[in-house]
N, C-alpha and C positions, 0 to 999 in steps of 0.2 A: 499807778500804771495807766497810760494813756493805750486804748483796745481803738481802732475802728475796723467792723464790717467790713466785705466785701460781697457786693452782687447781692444775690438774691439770699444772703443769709441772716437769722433771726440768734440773739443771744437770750436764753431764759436760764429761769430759778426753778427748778421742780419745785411744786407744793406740797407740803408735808402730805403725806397717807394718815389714813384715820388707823387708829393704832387700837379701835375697839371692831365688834361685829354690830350688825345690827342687834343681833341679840343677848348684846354685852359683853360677850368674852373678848378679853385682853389678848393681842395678837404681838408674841416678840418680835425684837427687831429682828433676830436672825431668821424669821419666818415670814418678815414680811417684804414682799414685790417693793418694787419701785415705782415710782408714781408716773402715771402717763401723762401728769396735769400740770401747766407750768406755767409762769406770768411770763411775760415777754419784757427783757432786760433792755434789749438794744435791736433797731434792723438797720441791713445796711439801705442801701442806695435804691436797687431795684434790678432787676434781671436786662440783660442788653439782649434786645429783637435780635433777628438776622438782620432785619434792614435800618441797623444803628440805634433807634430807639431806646430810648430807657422805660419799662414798664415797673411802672413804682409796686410797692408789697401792699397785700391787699391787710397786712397788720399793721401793729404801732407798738411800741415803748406802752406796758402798762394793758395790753390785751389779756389775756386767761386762753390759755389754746389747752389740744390735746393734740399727742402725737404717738407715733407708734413705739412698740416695747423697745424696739433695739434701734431706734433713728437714732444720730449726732453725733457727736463727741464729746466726749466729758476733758471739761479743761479747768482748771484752778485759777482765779485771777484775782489778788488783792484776797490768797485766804479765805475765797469764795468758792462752793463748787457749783461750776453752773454746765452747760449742755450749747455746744454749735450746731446749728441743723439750718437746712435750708428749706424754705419755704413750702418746696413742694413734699417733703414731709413730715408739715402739720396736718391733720385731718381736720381740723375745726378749732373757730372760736367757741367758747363759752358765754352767753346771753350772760348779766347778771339778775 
């Protein structure tokens, strides 16, 4: 399936949850949250100024962001499930 972007939107993969505590207990899947942590799949273009401009995404293809519990939309593509969100609700990159 051929996907492109639009505007100021980012396609990511949530990244798995640690499925332990710190203090080693095993946490079920039916018990555990959804990840707020995710690689960045795809970004589109970049958001249009008022005054015609294009201002590019301050991410890329292949970043580690965090985003909030309930941002995007969850879409299936190619038997993938990945998340649309638009840029301005990532909170941050992740430094590696």
């Amino acid at each position: 399936m051929s996907f492109r972007l639009l505007q100021d939107r980012v396609l990511l993969r949530r990244v798995a949850a640690e499925e332990k505590t710190a203090g080693g207990i095993i946490i079920p899947d039916t018990a555990q949250e959804k990840p707020q942590e995710g690689e960045i799949v795809a970004a589109g273009p970049g958001a249009i100024h008022a005054n015609g401009h294009l201002v590019p995404l301050d991410v890329k293809a292949g970043d580690r962001v965090l985003f909030g519990k309930w941002s995007g939309t969850e879409v299936k593509i190619d038997g993938e499930d990945l998340l649309i969100l638009k840029e301005s609700d990532l909170l941050g990159v992740l430094k590696a």
